[in-house]
C-alpha positions in Angstrom: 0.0 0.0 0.0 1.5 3.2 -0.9 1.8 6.3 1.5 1.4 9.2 -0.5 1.8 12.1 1.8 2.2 15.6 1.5 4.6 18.0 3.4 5.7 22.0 3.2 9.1 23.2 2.4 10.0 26.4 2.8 13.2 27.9 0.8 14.6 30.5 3.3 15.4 34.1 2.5 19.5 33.3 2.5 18.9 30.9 -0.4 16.7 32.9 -2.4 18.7 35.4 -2.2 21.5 33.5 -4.0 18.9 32.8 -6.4 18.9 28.9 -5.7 15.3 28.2 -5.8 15.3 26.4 -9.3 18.7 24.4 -8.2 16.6 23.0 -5.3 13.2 22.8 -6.5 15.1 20.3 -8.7 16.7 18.5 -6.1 12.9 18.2 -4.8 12.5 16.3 -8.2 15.3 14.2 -8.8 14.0 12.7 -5.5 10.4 12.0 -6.6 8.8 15.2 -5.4 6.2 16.7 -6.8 5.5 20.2 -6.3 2.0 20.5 -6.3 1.2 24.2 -5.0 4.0 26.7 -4.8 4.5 30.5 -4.3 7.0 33.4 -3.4 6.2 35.6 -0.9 7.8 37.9 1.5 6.0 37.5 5.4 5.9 40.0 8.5 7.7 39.2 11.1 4.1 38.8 13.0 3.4 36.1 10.2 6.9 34.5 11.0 5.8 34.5 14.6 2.8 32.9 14.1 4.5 29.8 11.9 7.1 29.1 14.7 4.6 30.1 17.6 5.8 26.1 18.3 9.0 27.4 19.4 7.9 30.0 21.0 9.7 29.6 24.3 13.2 28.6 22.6 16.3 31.3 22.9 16.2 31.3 19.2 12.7 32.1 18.4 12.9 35.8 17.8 16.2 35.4 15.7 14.0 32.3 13.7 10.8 35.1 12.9 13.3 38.1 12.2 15.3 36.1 9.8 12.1 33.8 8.0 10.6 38.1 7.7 13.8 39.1 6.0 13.0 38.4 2.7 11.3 36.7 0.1 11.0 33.1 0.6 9.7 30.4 -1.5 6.8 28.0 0.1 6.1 24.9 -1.8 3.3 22.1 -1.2 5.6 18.8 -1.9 4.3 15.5 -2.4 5.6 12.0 -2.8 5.9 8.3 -0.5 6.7 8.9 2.7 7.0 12.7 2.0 7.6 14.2 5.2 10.6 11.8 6.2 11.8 11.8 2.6 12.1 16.0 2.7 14.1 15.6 6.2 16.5 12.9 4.9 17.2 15.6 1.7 17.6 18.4 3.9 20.1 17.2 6.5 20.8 18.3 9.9 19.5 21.7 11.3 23.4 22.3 11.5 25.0 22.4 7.8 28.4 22.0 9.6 26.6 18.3 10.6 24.7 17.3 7.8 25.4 14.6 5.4 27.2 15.2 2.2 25.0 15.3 -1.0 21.9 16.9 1.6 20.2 20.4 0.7 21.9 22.0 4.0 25.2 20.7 3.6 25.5 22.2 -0.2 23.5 25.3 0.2 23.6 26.2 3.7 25.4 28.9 5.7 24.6 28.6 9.2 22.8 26.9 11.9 20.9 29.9 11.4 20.7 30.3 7.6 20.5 26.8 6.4 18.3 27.7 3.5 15.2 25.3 3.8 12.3 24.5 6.1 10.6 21.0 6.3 7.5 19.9 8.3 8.9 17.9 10.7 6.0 15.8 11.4 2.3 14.6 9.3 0.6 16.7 12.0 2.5 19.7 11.6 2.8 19.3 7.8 -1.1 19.5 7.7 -0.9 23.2 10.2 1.8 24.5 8.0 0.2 23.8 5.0 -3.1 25.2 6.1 -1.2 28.1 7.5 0.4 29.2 3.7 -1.6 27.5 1.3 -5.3 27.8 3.4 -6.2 24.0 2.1 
């Protein structure tokens, strides 16, 4: 029985504005992704504080909204198997210092901090975030 699932990435202001979005939107599909909604927007930093309300309590949470506010980012709908564990194991470690070679983080990211793409770490949060940019 297959396990089609659906998940949100987010392409973070740092990467867009190296203009990598079509680099990794094509990593999404070498892997079997399918992006089925997609947009570019630029959020508030209230919006940003309302997408990692989850983290609310963390040191890093008003560094995490100032940064996703900075600039444009690119949120896509993905879909695929397995999609939410799929879209982790191509992003790598929070860290790009720690991720695997050949992951989204280790080739495109900067920093703990700027490590140029957001996944949904879980099905239930998958279905908030994608509610929370694409209203499904």
């Amino acid at each position: 029985m297959s396990n089609i699932e659906q998940t949100l990435s987010i392409i973070k202001p740092d990467a867009v504005e190296r203009d990598l979005q079509d680099q990794i939107k094509q990593e999404f599909a070498d892997k079997g992704f399918e992006i089925i909604k997609e947009k570019k927007i630029h959020i508030s930093k209230e919006e940003a504080e309302k997408f990692y309300k989850v983290h609310e309590s963390k040191p890093f949470y008003n560094d995490l909204c100032a940064y996703l506010s900075s600039g444009p980012i690119v949120v896509m709908k993905l879909q695929r198997e397995n999609a939410v564990i799929e879209n982790r194991k191509l992003m790598g470690a929070t860290n790009p210092a720690d991720a695997e070679e050949g992951t989204l983080r280790k080739k495109y990211g900067i920093s703990i901090d700027k490590n140029s793409v957001h996944g949904s770490d879980s099905l239930e949060n998958a279905k908030i975030e994608l509610e929370f940019f694409f209203n499904n």
